[in-house]
C-alpha positions as CSV (number, residue, x, y, z in Angstrom):
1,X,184.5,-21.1,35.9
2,X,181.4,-18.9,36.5
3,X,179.5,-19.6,32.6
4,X,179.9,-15.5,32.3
5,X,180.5,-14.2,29.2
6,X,183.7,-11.4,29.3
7,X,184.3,-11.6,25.5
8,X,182.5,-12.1,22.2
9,X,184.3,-12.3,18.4
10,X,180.9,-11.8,16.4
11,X,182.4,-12.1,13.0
12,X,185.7,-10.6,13.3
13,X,188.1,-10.1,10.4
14,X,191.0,-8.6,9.1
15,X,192.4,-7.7,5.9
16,X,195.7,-5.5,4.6
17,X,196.5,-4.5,1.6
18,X,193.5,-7.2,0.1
19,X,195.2,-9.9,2.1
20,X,192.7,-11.5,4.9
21,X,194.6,-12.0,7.9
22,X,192.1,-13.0,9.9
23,X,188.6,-14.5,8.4
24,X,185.3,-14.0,10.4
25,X,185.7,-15.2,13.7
26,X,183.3,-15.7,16.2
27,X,183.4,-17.5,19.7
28,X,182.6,-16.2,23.2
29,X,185.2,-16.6,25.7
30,X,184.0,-16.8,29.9
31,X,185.0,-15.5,33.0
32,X,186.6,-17.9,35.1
33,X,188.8,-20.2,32.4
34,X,192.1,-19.8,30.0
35,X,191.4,-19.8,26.5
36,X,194.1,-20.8,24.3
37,X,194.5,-19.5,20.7
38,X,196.1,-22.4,18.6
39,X,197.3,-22.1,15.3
40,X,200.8,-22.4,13.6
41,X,202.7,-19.2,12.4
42,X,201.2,-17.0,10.2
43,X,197.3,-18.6,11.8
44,X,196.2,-15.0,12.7
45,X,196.6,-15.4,16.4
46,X,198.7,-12.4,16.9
47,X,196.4,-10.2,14.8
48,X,193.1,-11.2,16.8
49,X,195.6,-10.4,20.1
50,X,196.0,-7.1,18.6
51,X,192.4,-6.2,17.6
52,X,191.2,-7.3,20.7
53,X,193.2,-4.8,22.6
54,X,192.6,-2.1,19.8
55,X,196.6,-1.8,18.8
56,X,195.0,-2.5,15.5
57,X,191.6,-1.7,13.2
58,X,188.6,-4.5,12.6
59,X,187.9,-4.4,8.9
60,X,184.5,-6.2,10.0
61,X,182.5,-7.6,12.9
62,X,183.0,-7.0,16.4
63,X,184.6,-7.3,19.4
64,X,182.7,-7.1,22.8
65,X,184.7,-7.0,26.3
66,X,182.2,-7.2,29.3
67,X,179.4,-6.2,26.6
68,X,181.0,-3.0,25.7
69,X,182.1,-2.9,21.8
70,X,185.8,-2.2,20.8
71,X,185.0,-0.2,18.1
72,X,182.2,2.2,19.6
73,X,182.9,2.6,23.3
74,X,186.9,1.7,23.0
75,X,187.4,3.1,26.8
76,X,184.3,1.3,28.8
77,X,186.0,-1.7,26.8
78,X,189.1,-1.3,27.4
79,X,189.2,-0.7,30.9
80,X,188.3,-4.3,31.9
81,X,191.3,-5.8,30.1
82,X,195.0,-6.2,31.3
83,X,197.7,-7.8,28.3
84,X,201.1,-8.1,27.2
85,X,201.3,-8.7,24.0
86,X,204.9,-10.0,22.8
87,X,207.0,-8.6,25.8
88,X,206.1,-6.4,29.0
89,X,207.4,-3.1,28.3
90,X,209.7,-1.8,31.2
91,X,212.6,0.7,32.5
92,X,215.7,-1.4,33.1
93,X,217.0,1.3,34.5
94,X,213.9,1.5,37.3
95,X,213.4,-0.3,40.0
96,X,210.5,-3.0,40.1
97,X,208.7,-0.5,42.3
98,X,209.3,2.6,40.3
99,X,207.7,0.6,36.7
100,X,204.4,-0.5,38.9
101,X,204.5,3.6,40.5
102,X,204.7,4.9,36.6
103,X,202.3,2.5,35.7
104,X,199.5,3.0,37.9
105,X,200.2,6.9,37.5
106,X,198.3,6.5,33.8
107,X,194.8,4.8,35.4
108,X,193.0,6.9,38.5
109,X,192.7,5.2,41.7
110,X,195.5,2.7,42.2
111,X,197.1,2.9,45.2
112,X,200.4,2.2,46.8
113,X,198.5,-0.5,48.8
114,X,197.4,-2.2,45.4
115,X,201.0,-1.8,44.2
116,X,202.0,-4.2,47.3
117,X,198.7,-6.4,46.4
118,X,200.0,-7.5,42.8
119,X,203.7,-7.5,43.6
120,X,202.7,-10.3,46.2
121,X,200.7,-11.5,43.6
122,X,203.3,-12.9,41.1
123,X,206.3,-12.9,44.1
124,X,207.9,-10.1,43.4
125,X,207.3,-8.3,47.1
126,X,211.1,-8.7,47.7
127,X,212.5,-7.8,44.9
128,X,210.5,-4.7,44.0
129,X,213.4,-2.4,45.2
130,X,216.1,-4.2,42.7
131,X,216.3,-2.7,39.4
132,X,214.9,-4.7,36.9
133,X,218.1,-4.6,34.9
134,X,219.1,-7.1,37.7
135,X,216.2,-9.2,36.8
136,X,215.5,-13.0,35.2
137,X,213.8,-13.0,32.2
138,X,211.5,-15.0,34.3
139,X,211.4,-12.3,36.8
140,X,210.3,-9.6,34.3
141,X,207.4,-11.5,33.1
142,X,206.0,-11.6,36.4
143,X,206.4,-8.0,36.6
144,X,204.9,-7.3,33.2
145,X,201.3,-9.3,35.0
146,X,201.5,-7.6,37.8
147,X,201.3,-4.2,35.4
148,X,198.7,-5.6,33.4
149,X,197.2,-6.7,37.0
150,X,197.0,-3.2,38.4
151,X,193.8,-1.8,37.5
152,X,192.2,-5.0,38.8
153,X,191.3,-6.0,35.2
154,X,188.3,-8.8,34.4
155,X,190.2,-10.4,31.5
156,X,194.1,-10.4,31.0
157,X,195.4,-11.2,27.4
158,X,198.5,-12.5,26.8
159,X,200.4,-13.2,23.6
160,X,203.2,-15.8,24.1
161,X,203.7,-15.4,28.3
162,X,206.3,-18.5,28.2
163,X,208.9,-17.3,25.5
164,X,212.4,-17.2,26.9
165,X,211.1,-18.8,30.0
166,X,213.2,-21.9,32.0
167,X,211.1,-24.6,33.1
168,X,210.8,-23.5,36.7
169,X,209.6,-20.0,35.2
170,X,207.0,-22.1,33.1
171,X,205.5,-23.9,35.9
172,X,205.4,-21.0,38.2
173,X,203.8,-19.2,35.6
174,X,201.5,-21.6,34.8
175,X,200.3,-21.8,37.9
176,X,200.0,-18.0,38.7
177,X,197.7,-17.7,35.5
178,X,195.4,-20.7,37.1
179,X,195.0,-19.3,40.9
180,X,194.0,-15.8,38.8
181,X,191.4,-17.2,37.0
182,X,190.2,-19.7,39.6
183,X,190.2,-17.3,42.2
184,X,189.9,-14.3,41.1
185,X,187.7,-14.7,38.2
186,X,189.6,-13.4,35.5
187,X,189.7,-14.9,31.9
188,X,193.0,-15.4,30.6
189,X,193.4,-15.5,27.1
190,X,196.9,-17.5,26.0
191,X,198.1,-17.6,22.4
192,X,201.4,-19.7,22.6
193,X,203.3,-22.3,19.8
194,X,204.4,-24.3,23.3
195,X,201.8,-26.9,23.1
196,X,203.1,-28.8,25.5
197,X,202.3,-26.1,28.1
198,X,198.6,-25.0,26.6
199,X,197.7,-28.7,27.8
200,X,198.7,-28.1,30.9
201,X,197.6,-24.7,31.4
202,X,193.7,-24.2,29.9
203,X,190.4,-25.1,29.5
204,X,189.3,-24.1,26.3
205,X,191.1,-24.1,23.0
206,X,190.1,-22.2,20.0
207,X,192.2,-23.4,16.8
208,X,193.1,-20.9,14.2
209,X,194.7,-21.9,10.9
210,X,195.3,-19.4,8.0
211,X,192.8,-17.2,9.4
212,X,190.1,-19.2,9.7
213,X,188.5,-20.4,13.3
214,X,188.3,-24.6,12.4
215,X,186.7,-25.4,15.8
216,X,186.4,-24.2,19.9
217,X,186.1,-26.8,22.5
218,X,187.0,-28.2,26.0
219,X,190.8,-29.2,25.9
220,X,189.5,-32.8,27.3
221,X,187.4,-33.0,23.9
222,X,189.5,-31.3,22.2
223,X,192.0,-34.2,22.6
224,X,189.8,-36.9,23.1
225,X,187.5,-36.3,20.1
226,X,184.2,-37.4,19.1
227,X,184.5,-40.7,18.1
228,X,183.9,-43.1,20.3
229,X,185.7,-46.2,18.6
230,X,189.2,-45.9,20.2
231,X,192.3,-48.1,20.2
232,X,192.0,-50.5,23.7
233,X,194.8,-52.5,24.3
234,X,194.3,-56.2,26.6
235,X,197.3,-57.7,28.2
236,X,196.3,-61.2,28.8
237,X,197.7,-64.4,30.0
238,X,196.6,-66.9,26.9
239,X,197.0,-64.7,23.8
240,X,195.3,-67.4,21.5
241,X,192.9,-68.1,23.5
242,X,191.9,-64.7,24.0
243,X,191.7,-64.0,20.6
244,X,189.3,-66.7,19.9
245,X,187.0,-65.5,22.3
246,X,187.3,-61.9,21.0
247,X,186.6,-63.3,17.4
248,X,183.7,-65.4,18.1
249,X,181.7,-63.5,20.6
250,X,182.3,-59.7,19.3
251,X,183.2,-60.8,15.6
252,X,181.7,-57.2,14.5
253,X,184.5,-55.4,16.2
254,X,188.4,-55.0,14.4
255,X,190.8,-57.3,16.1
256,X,194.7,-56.9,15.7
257,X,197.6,-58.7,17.6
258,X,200.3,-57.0,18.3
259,X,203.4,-57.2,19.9
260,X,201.9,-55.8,23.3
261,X,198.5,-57.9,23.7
262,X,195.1,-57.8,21.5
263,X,194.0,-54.6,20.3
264,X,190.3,-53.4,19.9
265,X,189.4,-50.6,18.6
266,X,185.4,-50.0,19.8
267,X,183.7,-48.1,22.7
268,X,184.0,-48.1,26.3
269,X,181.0,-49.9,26.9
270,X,182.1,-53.0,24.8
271,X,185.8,-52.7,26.4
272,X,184.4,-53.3,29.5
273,X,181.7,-56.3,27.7
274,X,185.2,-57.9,26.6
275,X,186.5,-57.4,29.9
276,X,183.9,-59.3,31.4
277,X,183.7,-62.1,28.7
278,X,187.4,-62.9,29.1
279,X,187.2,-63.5,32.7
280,X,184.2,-65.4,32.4
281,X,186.2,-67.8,30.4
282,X,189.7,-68.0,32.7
283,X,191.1,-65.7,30.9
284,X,193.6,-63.6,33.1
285,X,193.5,-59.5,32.1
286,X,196.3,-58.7,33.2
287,X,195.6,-54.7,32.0
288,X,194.1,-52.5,29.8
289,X,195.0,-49.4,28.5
290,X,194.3,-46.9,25.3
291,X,197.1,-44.5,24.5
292,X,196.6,-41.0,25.3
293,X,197.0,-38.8,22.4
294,X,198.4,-35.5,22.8
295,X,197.4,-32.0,22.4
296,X,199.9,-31.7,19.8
297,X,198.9,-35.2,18.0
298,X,195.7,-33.3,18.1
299,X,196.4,-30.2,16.5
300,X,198.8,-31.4,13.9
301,X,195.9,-34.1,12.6
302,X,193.6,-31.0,12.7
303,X,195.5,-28.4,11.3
304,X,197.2,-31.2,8.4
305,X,193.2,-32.5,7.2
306,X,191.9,-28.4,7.4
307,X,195.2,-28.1,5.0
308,X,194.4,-30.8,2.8
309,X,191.0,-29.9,2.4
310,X,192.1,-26.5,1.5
311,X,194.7,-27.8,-1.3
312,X,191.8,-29.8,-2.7
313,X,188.7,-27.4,-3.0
């Protein structure tokens, strides 16, 4: 990830009819990662897809795109971005070849070579004669990125890339959209429900719930949080015994027996004080562990507090 800025929300919202959609965003995105846009349905992820490519208005703020402002200079903005926002648009009836040729006959100076390039790109090179009637649903996501690919864009957007996708399709996607941004530089910008995958797939997560940004961060952070007091559990050899050390020496820090071992719930640094204790006095250890939570145990306890805090101002 190069640090470079391609995008900046300063402030961005939208309303409709009175309604706000979306509520003054703001966060940079950087050249180099995928950003994923969390939220449940109805967050306003869909609607900052949309203003970002300029399919719709900003009712305020702004939108930068490789410092050029959607709203004042929409084509020196626009011209560094590549998206697909809900599904690819293409010609059944056309072969693979003939969408990419009709394509790149709406931007100047793509050539048949580059045609070849992106086809390779997302696999495609031997199938770009079939007509895409004949293809997977897999198949013509692949060739929806390697439209939005043609004009050798600096940031590609995409709203919901997996839907419909098999598991094979996933992964292979997955791993596409990391070689481009790795490799190529590109920033990738995900909105997807499939948390599952977003875990697996990005390095930065901005989460979005009715409207409202509640917080950007690393994924690892995300998930991990700030606190450092975390459920540790020991798997020891003399339970009682082990307690009783644990009680005595670090009486300060919550102690519960469970049907696994002892758990603690402090910081690393004591874990590892514990540790050493417990061996100093015979005690075998035989492993220690703390449960990893998920991205989705994440964003449920995220989204469920901002809601409660909502219902109760």
């Amino acid at each position: 990830m190069s640090g470079k800025t391609a995008v900046q929300l300063n402030g961005v919202t939208k309303r409709i009819s009175g309604k706000t959609i979306v509520d003054h965003l703001t966060f940079d995105i950087n050249s180099g990662e995928i950003f994923g846009l969390l939220g449940p349905n109805g967050a306003g992820k869909t609607t900052t897809i949309r203003m970002l490519v300029g399919l719709i208005s900003i009712t305020e703020g702004e939108v930068f795109i490789q410092g050029k402002s959607i709203s004042s200079d929409f084509k020196s903005a626009i011209r560094h971005v590549g998206g697909i926002v809900e599904n690819p648009e293409l010609y059944p009836f056309l072969t693979g070849y003939q969408n990419l040729v009709h394509f790149a006959n709406m931007s100047a100076g793509i050539s048949k070579e580059r045609i070849q390039e992106v086809a390779t790109l997302v696999n495609l090179d031997k199938r770009l004669k079939d007509k895409v009637k004949t293809y997977s649903l897999g198949m013509r996501q692949r060739l929806g990125i390697a439209q939005a690919l043609l004009h050798k864009p600096s940031v590609l957007i995409l709203d919901e890339p997996t839907n419909g996708l098999d598991p094979a399709g996933i992964r292979e996607l997955r791993d596409y959209l990391r070689r481009l941004s790795q490799e190529e530089n590109v920033a990738v910008i995900v909105s997807s429900h499939l948390l599952t995958e977003m875990e697996l797939m990005c390095d930065r997560v901005a989460v979005i719930n009715q409207g409202k940004l509640i917080e950007v961060k690393d994924l690892k952070e995300f998930i991990r949080g700030n606190n450092e007091d975390v459920p540790t559990f020991f798997e020891v050899d003399d339970l009682i015994k082990a307690k009783d050390i644990i009680t005595k020496v670090f009486s300060d820090i919550p102690l519960l027996e469970t049907r696994d071992g002892l758990e603690v719930k402090t910081s690393k640094k004591n874990v590892a004080l514990i540790n050493s204790e417990l061996n100093r006095k015979g005690i075998q250890v035989y492993g220690i562990y703390t449960p990893k939570k998920s991205l989705e145990d994440k964003f449920l306890e995220i989204t469920r507090e901002d809601n409660h805090v909502k219902t109760n101002s």
